[in-house]
C-alpha positions, 0 to 999 in steps of 0.5 A: 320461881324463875327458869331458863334452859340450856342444854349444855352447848352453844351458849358457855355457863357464863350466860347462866350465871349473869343472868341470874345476877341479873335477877337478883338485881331486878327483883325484891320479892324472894325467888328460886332461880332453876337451871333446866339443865341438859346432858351437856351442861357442866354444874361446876362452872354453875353459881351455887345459888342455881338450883339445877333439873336434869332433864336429860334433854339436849339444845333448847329442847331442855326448856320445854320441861318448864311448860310440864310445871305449875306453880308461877314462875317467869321463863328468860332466854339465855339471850335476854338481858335483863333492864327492869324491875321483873316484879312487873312482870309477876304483876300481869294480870294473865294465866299465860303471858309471853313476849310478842314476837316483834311484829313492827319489823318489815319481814313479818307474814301475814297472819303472824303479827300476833304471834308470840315469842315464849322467850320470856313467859310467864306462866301461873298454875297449869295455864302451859301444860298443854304446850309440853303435851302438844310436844309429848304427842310430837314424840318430844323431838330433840333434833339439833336447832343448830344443824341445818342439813337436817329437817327440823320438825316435827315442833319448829322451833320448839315452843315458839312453833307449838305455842303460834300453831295455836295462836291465841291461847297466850297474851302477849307482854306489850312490845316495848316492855320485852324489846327485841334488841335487833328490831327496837333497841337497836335502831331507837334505843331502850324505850321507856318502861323496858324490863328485857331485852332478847338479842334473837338471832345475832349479835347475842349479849357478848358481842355487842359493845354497847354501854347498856349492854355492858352496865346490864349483863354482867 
């Protein structure tokens, strides 16, 4: 199984859709690809292929539903372009596998250099229910990430937050296999052995003109 998440707003449909042409294209083993949909989402701008979950929860907060599942199953960011084969990615050996939140760059804290970044996840059995219930005893916030008068808490950053409040419960994939396009790609290309690449923050997918972007998303 495969999932992401979208409330509905800020991203349009079409992010939904080229990433799960994305992984038709990156993956040979059978796989259902899950929209974990919130109110907002409009189903018929959908590819019919994506199967849907209500989740009656706006922004991002519609992902968190995908740490109360089992089973394994990959989440993908809106915002990650697909480069590789994901089949490597089921292949690690791990419970509870997430992207490393990018630690080469220069603005990293100290004490953060291991924190992780679930925009990639990969999850087996029930290795992520104990995010969703940190979220559930948070009294499963669903303040808006995109309103900055308001105080964004409780969950910072909704399971980045949950997930690095309780740094080393995850592995991390290694950092050249989930690249950050901001701290990596961009200044060095996409290294060897890449599967995704997260454009975090800005430019996101559509903005950028560079020829892998647009030979990957599409």
């Amino acid at each position: 199984m495969i999932y992401t998440g979208w409330g509905g707003e800020f991203y349009t449909a079409e992010y939904v859709n080229r990433l799960f042409r994305a992984c038709l294209r990156h993956m040979t083993r059978p796989f259902d690809f899950v929209l974990l949909a919130g109110p907002s989402v409009r189903k018929e701008a959908l590819d019919s292929k994506i199967k849907i979950i209500e989740t009656g929860l706006p922004y991002w907060w519609a992902g968190m539903v995908f740490w109360s599942l089992t089973g394994t199953r990959l989440f993908l960011d809106l915002d990650v372009v697909v480069v590789g084969s994901l089949d490597s990615l089921f292949d690690v050996d791990s419970e509870c596998c997430c992207s490393r939140d990018w630690s080469t760059h220069s603005y990293i804290p100290s004490g953060h250099e291991n924190d992780a970044n679930p925009g990639v996840s990969l999850i087996r059995g029930d290795a992520g229910l104990w995010v969703w219930d940190e979220y559930q005893k948070a009294g499963k916030p669903i303040w808006n990430p995109q309103d900055r008068s308001i105080d964004h808490s409780p969950c910072h950053m909704a399971a980045q937050g949950i997930i690095n409040d309780h740094r080393g419960r995850v592995d991390l994939f290694p950092q050249e296999v989930c690249a950050s396009y901001k701290y990596t790609v961009k200044k060095i290309g996409v290294p060897p052995g890449c599967v995704t690449v997260h454009f975090h923050g800005q430019p996101k997918p559509h903005e950028c003109g560079e020829s892998w972007v647009k030979e990957c998303w599409k």
